[in-house]
C-alpha positions as CSV (number, residue, x, y, z in Angstrom):
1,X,98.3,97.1,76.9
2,X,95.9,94.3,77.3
3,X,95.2,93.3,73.4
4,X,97.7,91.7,71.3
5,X,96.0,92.6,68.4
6,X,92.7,92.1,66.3
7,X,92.0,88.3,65.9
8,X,89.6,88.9,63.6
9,X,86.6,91.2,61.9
10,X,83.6,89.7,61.1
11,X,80.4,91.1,58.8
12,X,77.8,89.3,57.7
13,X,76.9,88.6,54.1
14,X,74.2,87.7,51.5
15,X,76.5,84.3,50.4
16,X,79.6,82.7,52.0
17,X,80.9,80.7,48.9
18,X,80.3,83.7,46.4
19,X,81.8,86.0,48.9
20,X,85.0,84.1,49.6
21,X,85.5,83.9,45.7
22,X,85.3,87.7,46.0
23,X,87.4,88.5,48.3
24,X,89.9,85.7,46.3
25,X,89.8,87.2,43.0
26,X,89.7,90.6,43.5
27,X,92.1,91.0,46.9
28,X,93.6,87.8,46.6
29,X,92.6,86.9,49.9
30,X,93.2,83.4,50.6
31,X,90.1,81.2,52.5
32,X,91.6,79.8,55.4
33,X,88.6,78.7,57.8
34,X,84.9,77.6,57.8
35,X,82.8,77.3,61.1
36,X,79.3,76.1,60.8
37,X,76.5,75.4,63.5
38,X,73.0,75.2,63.9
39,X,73.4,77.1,67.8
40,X,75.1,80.1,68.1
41,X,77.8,79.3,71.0
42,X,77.5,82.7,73.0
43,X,73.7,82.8,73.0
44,X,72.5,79.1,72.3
45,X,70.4,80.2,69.9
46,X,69.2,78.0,67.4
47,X,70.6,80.0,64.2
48,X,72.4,77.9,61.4
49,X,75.2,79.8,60.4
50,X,77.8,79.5,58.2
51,X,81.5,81.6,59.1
52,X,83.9,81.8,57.0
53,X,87.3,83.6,57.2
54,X,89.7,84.9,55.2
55,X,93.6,86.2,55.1
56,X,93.6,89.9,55.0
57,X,97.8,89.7,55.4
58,X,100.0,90.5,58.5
59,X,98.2,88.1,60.9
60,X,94.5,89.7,60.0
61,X,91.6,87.7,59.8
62,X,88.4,89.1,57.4
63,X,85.4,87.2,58.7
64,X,81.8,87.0,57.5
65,X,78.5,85.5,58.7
66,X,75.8,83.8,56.2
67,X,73.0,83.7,58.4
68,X,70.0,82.3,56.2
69,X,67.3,82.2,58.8
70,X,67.7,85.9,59.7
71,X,65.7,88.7,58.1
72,X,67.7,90.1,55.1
73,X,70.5,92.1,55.4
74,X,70.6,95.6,55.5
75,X,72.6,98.4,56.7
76,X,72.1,101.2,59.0
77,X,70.0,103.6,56.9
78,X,70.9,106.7,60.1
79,X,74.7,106.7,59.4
80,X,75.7,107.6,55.4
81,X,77.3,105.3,53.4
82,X,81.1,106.0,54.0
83,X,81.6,106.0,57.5
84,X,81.3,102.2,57.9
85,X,84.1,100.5,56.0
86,X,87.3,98.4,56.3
87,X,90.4,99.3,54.4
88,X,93.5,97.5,53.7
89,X,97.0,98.4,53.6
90,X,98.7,97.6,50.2
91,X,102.5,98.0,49.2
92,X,102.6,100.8,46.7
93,X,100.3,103.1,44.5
94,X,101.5,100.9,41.7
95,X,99.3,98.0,43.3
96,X,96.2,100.6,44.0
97,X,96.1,101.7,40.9
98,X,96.6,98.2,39.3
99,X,93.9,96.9,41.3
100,X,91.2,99.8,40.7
101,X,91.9,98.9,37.1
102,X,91.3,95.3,37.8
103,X,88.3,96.5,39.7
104,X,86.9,98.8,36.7
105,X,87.2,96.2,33.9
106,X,85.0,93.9,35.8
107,X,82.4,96.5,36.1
108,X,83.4,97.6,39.7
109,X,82.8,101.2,40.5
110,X,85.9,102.4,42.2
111,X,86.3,106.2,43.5
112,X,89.9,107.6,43.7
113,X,92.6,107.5,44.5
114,X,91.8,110.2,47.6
115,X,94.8,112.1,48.4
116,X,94.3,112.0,52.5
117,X,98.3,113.9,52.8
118,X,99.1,110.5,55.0
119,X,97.7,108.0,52.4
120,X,96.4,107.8,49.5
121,X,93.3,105.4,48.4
122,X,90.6,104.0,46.6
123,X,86.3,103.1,47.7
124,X,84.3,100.2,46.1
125,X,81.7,98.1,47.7
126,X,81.8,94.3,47.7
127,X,78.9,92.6,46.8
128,X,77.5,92.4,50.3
129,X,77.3,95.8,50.0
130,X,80.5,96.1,52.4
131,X,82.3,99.2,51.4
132,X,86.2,98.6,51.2
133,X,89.2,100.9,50.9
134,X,92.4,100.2,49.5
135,X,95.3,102.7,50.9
136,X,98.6,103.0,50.4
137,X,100.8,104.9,53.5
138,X,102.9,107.5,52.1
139,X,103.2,109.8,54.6
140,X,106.4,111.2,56.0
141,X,107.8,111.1,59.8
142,X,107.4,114.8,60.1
143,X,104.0,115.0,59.2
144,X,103.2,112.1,61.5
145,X,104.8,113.9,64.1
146,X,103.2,116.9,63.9
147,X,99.6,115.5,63.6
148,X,100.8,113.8,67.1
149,X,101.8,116.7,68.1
150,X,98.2,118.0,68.0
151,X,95.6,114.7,68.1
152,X,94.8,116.0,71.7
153,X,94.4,119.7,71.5
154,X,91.9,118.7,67.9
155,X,90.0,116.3,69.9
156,X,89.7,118.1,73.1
157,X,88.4,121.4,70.9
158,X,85.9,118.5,69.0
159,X,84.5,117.7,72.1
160,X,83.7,121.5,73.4
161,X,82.4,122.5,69.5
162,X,81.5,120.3,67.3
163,X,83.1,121.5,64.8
164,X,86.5,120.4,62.6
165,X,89.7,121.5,64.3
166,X,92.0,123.0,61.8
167,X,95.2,122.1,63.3
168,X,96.2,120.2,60.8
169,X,94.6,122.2,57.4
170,X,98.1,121.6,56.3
171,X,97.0,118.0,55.3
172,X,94.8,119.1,52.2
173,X,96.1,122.8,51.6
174,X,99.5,122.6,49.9
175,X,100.8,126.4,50.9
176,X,100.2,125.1,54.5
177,X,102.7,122.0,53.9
178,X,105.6,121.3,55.4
């Protein structure tokens, strides 16, 4: 394997300083960095910036870009809402469900918890209009194994169709379970 890892994920957003307090009081995401430049060092471009990253836990970096000089940010209006998001591990449903309360009294709309079968989670947006997920792992060996047991056969079947596989119904259709 050639990567070690992700260094980091970067985004941009409408205000570092307000965003790092975000991400601070709400994840508890500790600031650990600030880059800024007027040139961009890949392209030269003149482009103040300011970069700013933050502690997402187990050695993973959360990045984000105020860019001032750009046009304002928006997202890409041909792909709907969900698909593009990060989500974040945390230790028990006792903390996702403490945290979408957390969320809620500050006037945070939070959906869930999901029930993916593997995980369970919650959706909010952050105020760049990032939308975050929350998940907590509780899925057993078995049912690992046997959605490895099948990530080929669904994905070589998606390729000739387009259309969902359902070798592993069992995740959402409880007489199917193990």
């Amino acid at each position: 394997m050639i990567t070690q890892g992700v260094h980091h994920v970067a985004y941009r957003c409408v205000d570092a300083k307000k965003t790092v307090e975000w991400y601070g009081h709400f994840l508890k995401m500790p600031f650990v960095l600030a880059i800024a430049e007027n040139q961009v060092p890949s392209t030269g471009a003149s482009d103040p910036y300011m970069h700013v990253f933050l502690d997402a836990g187990g050695g993973n970096v959360l990045a984000f870009f105020e860019i001032p000089s750009s046009p304002s940010m928006d997202r890409d209006r041909n792909t709907p809402k969900w698909v593009q998001h990060v989500a974040f591990k945390v230790a028990s449903m006792d903390a996702l469900l403490a945290t979408k309360a957390r969320l809620e009294a500050d006037g945070i709309e939070v959906i869930g918890p999901a029930d993916h079968a593997l995980f369970k989670s919650i959706y909010f947006f952050d105020p760049n209009g990032h939308r975050l997920e929350l998940a907590w792992d509780c899925g057993t060996p078995a049912m690992h194994q046997r959605l490895d047991e099948v990530k080929w056969l669904m994905l070589d079947e998606w390729d000739r169709t387009r259309r969902a596989p359902q070798h592993a119904a069992w995740m959402h259709d409880s007489s199917l379970a193990l």
